[in-house]
TORDO-758512 format. One record per residue: residue number from 1; residue in one letter; x, y, z of N, C-alpha, C in turn. Coordinates in steps of 0.02 Angstrom, whole numbers, m for minus. Layout:
! TORDO-758512
[atom NUM; a; [X; Y; Z]; [X; Y; Z]; [X; Y; Z]];
...
//
This chain:
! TORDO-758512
[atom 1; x; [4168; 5513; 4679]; [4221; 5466; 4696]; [4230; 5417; 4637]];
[atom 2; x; [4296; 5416; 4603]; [4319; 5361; 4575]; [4294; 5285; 4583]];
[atom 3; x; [4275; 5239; 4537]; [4287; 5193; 4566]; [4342; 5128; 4517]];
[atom 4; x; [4338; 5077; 4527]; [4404; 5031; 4503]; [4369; 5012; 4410]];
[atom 5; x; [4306; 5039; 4394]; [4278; 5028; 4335]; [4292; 5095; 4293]];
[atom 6; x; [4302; 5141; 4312]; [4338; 5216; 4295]; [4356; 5205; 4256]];
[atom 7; x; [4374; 5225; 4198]; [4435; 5216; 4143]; [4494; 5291; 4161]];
[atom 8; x; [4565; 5260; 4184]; [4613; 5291; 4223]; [4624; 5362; 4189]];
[atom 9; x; [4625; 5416; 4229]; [4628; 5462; 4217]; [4691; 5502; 4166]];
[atom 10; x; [4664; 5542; 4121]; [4728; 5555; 4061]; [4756; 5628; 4080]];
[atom 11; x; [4827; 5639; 4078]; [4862; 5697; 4092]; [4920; 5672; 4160]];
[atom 12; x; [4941; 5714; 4197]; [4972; 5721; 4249]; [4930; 5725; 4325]];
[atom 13; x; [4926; 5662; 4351]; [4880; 5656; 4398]; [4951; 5647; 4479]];
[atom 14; x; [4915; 5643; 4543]; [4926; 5649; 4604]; [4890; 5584; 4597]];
[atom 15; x; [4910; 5505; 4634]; [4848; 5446; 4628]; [4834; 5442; 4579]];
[atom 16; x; [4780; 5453; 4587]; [4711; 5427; 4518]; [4690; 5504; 4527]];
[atom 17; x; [4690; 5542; 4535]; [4665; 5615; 4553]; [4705; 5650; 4490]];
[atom 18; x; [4682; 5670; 4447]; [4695; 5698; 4384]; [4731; 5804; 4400]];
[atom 19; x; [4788; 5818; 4401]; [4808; 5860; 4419]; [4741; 5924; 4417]];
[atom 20; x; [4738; 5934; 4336]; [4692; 5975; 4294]; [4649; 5990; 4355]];
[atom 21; x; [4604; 5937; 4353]; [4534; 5929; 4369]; [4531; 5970; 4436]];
[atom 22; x; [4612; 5948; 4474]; [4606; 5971; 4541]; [4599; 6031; 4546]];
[atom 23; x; [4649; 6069; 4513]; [4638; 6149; 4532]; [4595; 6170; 4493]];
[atom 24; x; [4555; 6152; 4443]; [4498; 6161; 4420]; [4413; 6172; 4489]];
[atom 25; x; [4429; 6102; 4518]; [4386; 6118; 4583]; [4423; 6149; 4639]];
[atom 26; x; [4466; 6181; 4644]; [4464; 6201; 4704]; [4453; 6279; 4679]];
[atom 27; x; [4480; 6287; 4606]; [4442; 6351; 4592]; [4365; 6348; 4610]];
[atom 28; x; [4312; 6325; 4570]; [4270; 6322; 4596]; [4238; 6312; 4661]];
[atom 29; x; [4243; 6280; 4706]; [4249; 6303; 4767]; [4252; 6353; 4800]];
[atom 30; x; [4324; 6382; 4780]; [4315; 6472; 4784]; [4291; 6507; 4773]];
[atom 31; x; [4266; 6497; 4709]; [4238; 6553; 4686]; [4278; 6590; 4629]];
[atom 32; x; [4334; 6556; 4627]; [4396; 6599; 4582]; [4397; 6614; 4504]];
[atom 33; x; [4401; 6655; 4479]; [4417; 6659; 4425]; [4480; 6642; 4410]];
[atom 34; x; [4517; 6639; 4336]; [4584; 6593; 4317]; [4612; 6659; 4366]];
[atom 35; x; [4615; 6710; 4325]; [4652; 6785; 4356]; [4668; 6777; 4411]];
[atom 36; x; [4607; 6771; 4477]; [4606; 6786; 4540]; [4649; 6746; 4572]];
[atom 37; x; [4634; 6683; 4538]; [4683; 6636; 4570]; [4767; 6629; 4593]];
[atom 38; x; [4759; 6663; 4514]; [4825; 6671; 4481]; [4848; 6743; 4525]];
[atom 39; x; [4832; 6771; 4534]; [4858; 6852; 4583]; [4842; 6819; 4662]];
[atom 40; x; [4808; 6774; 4671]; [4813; 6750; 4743]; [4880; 6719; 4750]];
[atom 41; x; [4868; 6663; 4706]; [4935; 6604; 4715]; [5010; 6664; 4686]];
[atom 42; x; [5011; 6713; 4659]; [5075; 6745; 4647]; [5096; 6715; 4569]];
[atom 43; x; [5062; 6685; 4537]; [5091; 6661; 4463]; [5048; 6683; 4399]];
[atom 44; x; [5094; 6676; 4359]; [5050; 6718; 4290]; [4983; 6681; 4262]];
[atom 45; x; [4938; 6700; 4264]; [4888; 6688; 4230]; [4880; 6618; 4185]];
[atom 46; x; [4902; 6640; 4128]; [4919; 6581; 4090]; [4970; 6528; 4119]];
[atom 47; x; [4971; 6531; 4182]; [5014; 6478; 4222]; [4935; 6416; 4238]];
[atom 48; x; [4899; 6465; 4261]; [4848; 6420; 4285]; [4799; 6407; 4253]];
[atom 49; x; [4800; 6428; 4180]; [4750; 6405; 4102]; [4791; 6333; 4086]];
[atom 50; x; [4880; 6345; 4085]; [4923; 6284; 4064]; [4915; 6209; 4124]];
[atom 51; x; [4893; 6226; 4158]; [4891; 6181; 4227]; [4809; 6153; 4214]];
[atom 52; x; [4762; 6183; 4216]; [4727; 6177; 4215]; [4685; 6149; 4137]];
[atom 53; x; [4723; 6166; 4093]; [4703; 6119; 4035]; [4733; 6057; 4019]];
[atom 54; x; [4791; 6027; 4071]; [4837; 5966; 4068]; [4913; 5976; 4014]];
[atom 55; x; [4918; 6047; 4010]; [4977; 6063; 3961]; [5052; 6095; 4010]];
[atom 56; x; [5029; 6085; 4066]; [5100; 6087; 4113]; [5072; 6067; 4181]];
[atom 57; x; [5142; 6026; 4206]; [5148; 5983; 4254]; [5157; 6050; 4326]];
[atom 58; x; [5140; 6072; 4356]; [5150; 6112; 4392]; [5195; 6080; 4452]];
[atom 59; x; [5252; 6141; 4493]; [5286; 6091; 4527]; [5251; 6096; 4603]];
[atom 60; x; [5281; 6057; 4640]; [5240; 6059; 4708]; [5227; 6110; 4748]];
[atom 61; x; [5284; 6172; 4734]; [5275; 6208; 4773]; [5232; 6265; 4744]];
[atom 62; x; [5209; 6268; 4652]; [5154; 6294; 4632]; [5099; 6269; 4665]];
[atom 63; x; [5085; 6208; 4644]; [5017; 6169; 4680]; [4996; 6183; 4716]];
[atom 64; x; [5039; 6175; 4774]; [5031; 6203; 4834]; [5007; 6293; 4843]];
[atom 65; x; [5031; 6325; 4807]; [5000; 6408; 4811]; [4941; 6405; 4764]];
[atom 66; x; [4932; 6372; 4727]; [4869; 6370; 4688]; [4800; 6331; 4740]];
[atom 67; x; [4824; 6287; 4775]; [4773; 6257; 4818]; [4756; 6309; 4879]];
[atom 68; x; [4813; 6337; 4902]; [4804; 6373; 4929]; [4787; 6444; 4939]];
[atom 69; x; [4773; 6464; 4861]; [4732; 6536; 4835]; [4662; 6521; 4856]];
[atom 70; x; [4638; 6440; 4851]; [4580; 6424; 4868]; [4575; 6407; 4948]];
[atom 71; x; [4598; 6427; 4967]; [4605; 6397; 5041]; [4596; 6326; 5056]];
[atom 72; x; [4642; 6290; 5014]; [4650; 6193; 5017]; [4722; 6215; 5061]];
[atom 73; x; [4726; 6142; 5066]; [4802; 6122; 5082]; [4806; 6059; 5079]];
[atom 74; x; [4864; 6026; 5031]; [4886; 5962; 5017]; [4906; 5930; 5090]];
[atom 75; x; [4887; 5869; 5104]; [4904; 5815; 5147]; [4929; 5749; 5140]];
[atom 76; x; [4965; 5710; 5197]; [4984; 5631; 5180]; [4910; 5607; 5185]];
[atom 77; x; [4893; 5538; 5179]; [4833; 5517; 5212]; [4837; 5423; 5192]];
[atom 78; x; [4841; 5404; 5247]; [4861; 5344; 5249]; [4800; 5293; 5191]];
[atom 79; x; [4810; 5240; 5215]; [4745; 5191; 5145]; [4674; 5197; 5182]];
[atom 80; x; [4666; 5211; 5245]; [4614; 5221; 5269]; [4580; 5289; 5292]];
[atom 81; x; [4617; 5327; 5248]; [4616; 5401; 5251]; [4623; 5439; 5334]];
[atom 82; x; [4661; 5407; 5354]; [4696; 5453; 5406]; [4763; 5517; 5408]];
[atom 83; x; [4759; 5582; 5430]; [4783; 5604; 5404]; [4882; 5593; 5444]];
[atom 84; x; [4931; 5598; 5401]; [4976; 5566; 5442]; [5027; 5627; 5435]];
[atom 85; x; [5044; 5631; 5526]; [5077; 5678; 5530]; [5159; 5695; 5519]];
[atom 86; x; [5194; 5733; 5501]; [5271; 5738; 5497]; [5303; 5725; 5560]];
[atom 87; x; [5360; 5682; 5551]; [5401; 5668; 5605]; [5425; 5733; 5651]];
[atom 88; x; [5438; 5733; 5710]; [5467; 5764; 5744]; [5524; 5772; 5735]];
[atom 89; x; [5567; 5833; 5734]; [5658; 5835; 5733]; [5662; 5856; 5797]];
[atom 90; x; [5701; 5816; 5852]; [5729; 5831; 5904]; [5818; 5830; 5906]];
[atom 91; x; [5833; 5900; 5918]; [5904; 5928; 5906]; [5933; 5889; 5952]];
[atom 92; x; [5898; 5877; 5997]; [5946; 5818; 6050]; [5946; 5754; 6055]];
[atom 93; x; [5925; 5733; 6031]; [5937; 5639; 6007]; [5972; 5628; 5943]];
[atom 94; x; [6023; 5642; 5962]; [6065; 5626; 5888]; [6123; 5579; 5911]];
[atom 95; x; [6145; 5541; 5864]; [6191; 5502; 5881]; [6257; 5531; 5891]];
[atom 96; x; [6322; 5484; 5907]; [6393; 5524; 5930]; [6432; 5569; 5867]];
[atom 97; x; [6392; 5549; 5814]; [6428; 5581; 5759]; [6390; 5654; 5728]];
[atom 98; x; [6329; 5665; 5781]; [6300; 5709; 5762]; [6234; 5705; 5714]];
[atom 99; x; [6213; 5625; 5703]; [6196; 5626; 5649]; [6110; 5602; 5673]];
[atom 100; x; [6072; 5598; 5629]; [5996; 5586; 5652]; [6001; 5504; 5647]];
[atom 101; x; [5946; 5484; 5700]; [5963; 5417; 5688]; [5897; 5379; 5661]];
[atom 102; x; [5913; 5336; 5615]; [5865; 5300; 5564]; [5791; 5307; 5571]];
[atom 103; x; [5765; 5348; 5502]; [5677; 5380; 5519]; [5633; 5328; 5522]];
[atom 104; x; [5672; 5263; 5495]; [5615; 5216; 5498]; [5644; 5153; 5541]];
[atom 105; x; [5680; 5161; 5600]; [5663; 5155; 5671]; [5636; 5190; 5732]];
[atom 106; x; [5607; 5155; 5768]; [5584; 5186; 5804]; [5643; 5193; 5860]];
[atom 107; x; [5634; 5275; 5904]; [5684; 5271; 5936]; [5660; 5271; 6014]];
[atom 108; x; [5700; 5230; 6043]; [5703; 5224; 6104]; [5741; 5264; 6153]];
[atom 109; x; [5711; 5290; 6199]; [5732; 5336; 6233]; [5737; 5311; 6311]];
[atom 110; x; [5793; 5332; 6354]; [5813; 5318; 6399]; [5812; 5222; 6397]];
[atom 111; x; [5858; 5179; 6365]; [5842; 5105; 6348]; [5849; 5068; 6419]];
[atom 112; x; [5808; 5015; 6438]; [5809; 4979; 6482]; [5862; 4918; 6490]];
[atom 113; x; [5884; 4907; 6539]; [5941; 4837; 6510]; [5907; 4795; 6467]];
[atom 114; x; [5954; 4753; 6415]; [5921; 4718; 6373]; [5894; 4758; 6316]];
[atom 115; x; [5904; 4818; 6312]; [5866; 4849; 6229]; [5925; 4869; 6201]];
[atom 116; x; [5963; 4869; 6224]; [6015; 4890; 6177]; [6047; 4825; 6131]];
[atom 117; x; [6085; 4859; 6105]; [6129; 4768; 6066]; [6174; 4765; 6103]];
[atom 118; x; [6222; 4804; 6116]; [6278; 4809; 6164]; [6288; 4772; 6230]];
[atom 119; x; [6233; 4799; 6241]; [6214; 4765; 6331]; [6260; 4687; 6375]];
[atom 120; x; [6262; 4667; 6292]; [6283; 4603; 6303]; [6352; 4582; 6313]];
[atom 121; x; [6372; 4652; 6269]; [6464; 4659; 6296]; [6478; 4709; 6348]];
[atom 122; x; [6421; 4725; 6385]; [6449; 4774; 6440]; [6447; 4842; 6427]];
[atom 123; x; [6439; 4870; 6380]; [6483; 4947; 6350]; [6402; 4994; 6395]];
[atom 124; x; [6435; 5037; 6410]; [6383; 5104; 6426]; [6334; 5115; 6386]];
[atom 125; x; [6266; 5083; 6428]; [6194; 5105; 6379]; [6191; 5185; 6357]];
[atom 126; x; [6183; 5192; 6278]; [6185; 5262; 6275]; [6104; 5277; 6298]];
[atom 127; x; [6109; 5371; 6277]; [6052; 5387; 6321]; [5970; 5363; 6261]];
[atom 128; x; [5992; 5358; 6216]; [5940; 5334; 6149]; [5984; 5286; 6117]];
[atom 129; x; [5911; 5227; 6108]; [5944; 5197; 6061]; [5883; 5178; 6009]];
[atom 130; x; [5904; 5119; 5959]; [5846; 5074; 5929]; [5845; 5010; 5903]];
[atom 131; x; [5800; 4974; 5889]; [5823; 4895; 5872]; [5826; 4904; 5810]];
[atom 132; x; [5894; 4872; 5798]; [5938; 4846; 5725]; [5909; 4782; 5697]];
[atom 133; x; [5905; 4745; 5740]; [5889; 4676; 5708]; [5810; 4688; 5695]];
[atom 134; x; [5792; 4679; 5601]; [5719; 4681; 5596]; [5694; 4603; 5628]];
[atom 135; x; [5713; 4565; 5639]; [5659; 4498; 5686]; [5652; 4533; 5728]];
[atom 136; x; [5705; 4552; 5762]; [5665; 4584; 5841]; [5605; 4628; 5850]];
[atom 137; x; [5601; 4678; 5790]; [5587; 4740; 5770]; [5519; 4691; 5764]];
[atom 138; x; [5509; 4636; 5713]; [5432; 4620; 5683]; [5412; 4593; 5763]];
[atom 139; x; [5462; 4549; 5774]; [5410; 4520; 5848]; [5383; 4564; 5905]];
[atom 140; x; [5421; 4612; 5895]; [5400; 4657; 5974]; [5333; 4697; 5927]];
[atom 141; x; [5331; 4720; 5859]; [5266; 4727; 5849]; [5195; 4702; 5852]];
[atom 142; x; [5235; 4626; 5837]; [5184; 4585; 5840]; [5152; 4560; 5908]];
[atom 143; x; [5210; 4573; 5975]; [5181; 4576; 6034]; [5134; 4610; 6049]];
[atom 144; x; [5167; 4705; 6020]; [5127; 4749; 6037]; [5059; 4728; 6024]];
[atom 145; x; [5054; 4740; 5946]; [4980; 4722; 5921]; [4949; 4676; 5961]];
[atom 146; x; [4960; 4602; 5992]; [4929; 4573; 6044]; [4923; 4582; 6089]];
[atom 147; x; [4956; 4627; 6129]; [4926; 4665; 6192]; [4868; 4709; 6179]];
[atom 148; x; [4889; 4760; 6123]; [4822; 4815; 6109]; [4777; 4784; 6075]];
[atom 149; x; [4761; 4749; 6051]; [4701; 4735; 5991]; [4675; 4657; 6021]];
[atom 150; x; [4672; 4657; 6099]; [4630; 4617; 6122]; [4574; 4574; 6095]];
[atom 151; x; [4514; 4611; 6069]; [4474; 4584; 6053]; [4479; 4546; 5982]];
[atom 152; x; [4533; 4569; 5937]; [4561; 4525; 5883]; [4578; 4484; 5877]];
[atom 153; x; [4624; 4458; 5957]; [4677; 4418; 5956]; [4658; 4375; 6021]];
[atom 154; x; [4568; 4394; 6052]; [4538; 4346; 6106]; [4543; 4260; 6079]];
[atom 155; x; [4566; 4224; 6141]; [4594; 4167; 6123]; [4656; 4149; 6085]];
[atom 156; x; [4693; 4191; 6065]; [4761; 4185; 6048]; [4802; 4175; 6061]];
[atom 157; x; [4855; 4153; 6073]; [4908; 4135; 6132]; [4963; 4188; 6103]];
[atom 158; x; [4997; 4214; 6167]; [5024; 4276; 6144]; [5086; 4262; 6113]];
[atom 159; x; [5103; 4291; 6046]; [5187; 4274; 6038]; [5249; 4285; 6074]];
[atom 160; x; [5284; 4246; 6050]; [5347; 4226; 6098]; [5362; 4298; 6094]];
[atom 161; x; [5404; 4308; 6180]; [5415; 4368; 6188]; [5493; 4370; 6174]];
[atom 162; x; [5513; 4424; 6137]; [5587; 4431; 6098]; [5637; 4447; 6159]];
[atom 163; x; [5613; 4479; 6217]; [5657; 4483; 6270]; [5689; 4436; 6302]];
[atom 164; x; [5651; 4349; 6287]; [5672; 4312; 6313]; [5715; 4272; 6276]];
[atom 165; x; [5720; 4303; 6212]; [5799; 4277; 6151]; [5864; 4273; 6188]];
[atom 166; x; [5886; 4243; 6166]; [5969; 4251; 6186]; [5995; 4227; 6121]];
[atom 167; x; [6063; 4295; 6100]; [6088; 4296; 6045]; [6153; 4265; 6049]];
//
């Protein structure tokens, strides 16, 4: 393991994870020779001498067959090394125009009075919606988090609840 006294790694790295080095160990690991690798992953030979000596940037979807000649597979993994999974596509929550609605809201499904923005002029709650306004968005997190993380937030007085805003 790296640490922050390291002197930063030279070539084409992933992080601080030095490309080279990588498929270098996951050959080893395997067991692989350059060849084997190279007839596993489907690419020429001297594909994976050039990768592997820091003289070509390989693209992701090489990487990926080269990690996977070794039986790896590339992942997200959050700062606390959790591994984080791909969003769901659901063909049926799409908005009126057909279109997906914002990946970095969260979406609300079947909305309760009061979650919508609309609500307030009357118009027909659609069947999904999500909060637009980021205050609303930070405070109802910040509720959340004080409901779940109890023992963090023992003795805390809970934050103002955003439901009880009026806009």
């Amino acid at each position: 393991m790296a640490s922050a006294l390291d002197p930063p790694p030279t070539g084409q790295t992933i992080g601080r994870v030095p490309i080279a080095g990588l498929v270098r160990q996951a050959r080893r690991i395997a067991g692989l020779g350059q060849r084997q690798m190279a007839r596993f992953a489907k690419v020429a030979p001297s594909t994976v001498g050039r990768v592997e000596a820091g003289g070509m940037t390989p693209s992701l979807q090489v990487l990926e067959r080269l990690l996977g000649a070794a039986g790896l597979y590339l992942v997200v993994v959050d700062q606390e090394g959790r591994v984080i999974q791909p969003m769901e596509d659901w063909d049926d929550t799409r908005d009126g125009a057909g279109r997906r609605y914002p990946s970095h809201l969260k979406l609300i499904l079947d909305p309760e009075p009061g979650e919508w923005w609309a609500d307030i002029y009357g118009l027909a709650r659609p069947p999904e919606t999500f909060h637009r306004c980021p205050i609303d968005r930070e405070a109802r997190r910040r509720r959340s988090q004080w409901e779940v993380r109890v023992a963090k937030y023992r003795g805390v007085p809970p934050p103002e609840d955003p439901r009880r805003w009026t806009y």
